[in-house]
N, C-alpha and C positions, 0 to 999 in steps of 0.2 A: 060859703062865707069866705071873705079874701083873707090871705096870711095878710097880716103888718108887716108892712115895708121892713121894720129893723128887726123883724123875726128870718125873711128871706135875708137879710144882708149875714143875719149872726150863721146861720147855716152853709151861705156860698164861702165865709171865710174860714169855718170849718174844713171844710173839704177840702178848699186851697191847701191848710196846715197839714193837712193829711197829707197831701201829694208833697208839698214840700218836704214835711217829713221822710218818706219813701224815700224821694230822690237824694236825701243827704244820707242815708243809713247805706243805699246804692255807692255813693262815692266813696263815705267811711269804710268798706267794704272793700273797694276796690281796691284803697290804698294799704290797706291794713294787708292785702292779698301781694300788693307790690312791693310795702315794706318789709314781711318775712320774707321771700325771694331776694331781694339787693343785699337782706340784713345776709341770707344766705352765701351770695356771692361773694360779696367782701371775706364773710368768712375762708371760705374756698382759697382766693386769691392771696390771704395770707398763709393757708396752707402752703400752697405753692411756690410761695417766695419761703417759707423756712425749708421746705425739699430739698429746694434748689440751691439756695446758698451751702445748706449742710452737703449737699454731692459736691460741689466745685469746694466747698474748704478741705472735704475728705478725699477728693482725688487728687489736688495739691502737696498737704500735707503729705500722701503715699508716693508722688511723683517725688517730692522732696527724697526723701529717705532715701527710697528704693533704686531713684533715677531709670524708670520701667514703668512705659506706657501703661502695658498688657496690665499692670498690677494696678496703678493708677484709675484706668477705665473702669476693673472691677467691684472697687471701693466706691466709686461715684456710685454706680450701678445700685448696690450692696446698701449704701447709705440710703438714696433716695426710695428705694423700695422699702425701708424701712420709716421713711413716715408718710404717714397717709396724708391723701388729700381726696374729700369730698368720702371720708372712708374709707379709702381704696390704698392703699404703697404705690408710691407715684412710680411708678413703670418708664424708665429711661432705655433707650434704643442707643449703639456706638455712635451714632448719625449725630444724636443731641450734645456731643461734644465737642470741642474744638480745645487742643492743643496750640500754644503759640509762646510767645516772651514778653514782653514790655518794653515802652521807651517813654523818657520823662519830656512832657510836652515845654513849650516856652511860659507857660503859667505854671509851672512846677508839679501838674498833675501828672497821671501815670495812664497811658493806654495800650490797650490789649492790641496785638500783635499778631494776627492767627498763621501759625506754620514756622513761625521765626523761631532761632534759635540763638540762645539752648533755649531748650522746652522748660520751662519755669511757671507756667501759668496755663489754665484751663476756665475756657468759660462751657458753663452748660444750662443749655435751654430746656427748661421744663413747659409741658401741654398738656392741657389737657381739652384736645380739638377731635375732631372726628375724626382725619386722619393721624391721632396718635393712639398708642400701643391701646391706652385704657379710655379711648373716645371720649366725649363730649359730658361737658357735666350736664343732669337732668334738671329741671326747674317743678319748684312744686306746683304752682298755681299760674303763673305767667302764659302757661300753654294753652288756658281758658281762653288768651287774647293773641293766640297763633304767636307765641313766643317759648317753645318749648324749652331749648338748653342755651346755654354759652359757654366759649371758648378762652378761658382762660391760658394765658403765656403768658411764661417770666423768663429770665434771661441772669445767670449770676456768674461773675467772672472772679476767679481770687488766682492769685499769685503770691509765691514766696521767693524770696531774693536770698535761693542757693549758693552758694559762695563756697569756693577754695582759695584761700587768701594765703601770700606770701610775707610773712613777716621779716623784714631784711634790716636789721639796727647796727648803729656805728656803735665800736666796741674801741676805738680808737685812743690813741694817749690820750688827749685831750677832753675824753670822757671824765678823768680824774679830778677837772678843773671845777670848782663852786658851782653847783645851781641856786645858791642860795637856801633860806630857812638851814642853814647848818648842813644843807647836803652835798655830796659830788655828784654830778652830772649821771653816773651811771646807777647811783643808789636812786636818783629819781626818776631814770629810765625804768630800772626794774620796779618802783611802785606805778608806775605809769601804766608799764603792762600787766601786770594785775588788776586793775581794774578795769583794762580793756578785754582782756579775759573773760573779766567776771559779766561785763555789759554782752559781752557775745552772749557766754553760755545761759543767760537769764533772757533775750533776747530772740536769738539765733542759732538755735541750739546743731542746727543742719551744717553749720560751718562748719569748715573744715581746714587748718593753718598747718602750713609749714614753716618750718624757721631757719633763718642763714644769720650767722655774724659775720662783722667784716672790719679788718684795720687794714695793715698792708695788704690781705688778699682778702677772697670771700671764703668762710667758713659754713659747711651745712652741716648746720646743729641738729634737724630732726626732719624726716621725709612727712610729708602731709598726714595729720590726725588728728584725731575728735578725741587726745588726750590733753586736754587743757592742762591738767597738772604737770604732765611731764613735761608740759611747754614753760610752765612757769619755773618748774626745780630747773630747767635749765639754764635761763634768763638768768636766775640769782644765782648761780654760779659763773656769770661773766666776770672779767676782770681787763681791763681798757690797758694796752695798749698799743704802739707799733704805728701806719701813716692811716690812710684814709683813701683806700679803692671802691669808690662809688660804682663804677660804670659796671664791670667786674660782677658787682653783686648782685648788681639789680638784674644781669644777663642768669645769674645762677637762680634768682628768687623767680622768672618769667620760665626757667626751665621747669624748677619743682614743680610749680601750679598745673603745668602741662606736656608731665611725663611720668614724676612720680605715680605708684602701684595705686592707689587712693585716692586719684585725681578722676573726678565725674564729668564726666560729658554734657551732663544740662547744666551746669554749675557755671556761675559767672564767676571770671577769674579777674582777684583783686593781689597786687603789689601796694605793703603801705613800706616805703622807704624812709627811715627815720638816717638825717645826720646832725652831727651840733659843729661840723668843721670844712673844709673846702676841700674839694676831689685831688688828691697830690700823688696821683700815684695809679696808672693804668688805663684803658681807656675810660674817655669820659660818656658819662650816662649820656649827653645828648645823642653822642654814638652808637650806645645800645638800647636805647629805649624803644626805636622804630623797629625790634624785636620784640618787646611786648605789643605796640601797636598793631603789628601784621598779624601777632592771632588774639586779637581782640581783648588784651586784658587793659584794666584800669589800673594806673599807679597813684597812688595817693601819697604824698610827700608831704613831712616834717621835721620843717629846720627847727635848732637848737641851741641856743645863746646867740651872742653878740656876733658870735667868730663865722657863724654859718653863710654859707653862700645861699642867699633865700632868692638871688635871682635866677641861678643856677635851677634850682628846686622847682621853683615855679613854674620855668619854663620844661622841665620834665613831665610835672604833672601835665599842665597843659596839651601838652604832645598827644596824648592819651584820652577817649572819651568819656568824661561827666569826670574826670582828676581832679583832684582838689588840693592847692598847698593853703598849710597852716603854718604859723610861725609863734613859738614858745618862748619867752626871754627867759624864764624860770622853772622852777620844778613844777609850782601850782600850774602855770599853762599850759608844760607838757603834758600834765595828766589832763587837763580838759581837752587838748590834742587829740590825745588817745580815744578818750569819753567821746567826741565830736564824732569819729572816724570809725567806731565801733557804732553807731547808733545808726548812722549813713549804711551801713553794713548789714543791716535787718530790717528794712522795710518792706511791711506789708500790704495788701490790700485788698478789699472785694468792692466790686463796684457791683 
């Protein structure tokens, strides 16, 4: 007896639904097999960017302190074996490091430097490839489709902007004169430095200051240290008077940074020269500044009242690479002077 035409049709499209089914359960399958695997890798690759960054901020921060490679390299090492990736303590080789400095691009960003000096910055490449220490990460199901492992690299650079800074302030008669709000010039001096002080050591805590005053000649109040207090008890014990030898001081504050007992070698050396009056007396800073220039330090210059020579100043700064002048009419913008020139003074960064 013959099937019914629409008895054969319900069964061929049975079958059909069957094989269709198959084939989407097949792809459901596959994907679910690729989804755990990528979900895997991403994991991994975050692993490795926090290895990484945490070695390059922990051999930074020790190059900081210490100013010693040898100790630097170890702490990278030390750190990155201490967090896993894929399970494992990410295993760093001296190789995966690079030592170097920084320079501020024409967009204001910051780029690594590798071999430059001072050594202020490290970048360190983390892998995990076949030829690194801990080889190639494994895939769990991917190798069904001849894709067994992949090759994770990162790459994390941090630098800390080391500083021994010479603090070189006019202590001059004319310090006596109004800064206004009810002060003299030299009472808003010494709160000025106080809070420049205080922006370092909450900031920048690796800096490191010397201090010079100066009226008719230069006086050096304290050789280079990471005693902020004693730098401030001696500030507030200034008392202005006598002329105004700029040139003089700034040649004694470009010596401290770089000769004083406490003067570091990877440390970028910073001159902030504060006057509120015109250079009358010894030679003039245009004449000694191309002594700071020829070994590399930066002076950063801040004029003070009405009476200041700010082209003077400016042009000092200038002389000098990435120098910056400010000019203060009053006690409130001197301390923002300060604030401004303390913050410039601590910049970090990891890329």
């Amino acid at each position: 007896m013959r099937t019914p035409f629409y008895t054969a049709r319900k069964h061929q499209r049975s079958g059909t639904m069957v094989v269709l089914v198959a084939i989407t359960l097949v792809i459901l399958l596959i994907c679910a097999v690729f989804s755990i695997d990528v979900a895997y890798m991403h994991m991994v690759r975050a692993e490795l960017r926090t290895a990484t960054d945490a070695a390059a901020r922990a051999g930074t921060e020790t190059l900081a302190r210490t100013q010693d490679i040898g100790a630097a390299t170890a702490a990278a090492l030390a750190i990155a074996k201490s967090n896993r990736v894929a399970g494992v303590g990410l295993t760093l080789d001296p190789s995966n490091l690079q030592f170097g400095s920084t320079s501020e691009t024409v967009t204001g960003r910051r780029k690594f430097l590798p071999g430059a000096l001072p050594s202020t910055a490290m970048r360190v490449t983390g892998a995990r490839t076949a030829n690194s220490k801990d080889g190639e990460i494994d895939l769990f199901f991917s190798k069904l489709f001849d894709v067994a492992s992949f090759e994770p690299q990162k790459t994390a650079t941090a630098a800390s902007n080391v500083r021994d800074v010479a603090l070189v302030l006019d202590t001059s008669g004319s310090m006596n004169s109004s800064a206004g709000f009810k002060k003299s010039r030299i009472d808003a001096l010494k709160e000025a430095v106080a809070l420049f002080l205080s922006e370092i050591e909450k900031q920048s805590s690796t800096t490191r200051i010397s201090l010079v005053s100066y009226s008719s000649g230069p006086i050096k109040q304290l050789d280079i240290t990471d005693d902020f207090s004693a730098i401030l008890a001696r500030v507030n014990s200034f008392k202005a008077n006598g002329s105004t030898d700029i040139g003089d001081s700034l040649a004694m504050g470009s010596d401290s940074i770089q000769f004083d007992s406490l003067t570091r070698p990877f440390a970028f050396k910073t001159i902030v020269l504060m006057t509120d009056g015109n250079h009358n007396t010894g030679p003039s800073p245009i004449a000694t500044v191309p002594l700071a220039v020829q070994r590399g330090q930066t002076v950063h210059t801040i004029t003070f009242g009405a009476d200041a020579n700010k082209g003077l100043m400016k042009a000092v700064a200038g002389a000098t690479k990435n120098g910056i002048h400010i000019h203060a009419d009053n006690a409130v913008d001197l301390t923002d002077a300060f604030r401004e020139i303390a913050r410039t003074l601590s910049v970090s960064f990891v890329e």
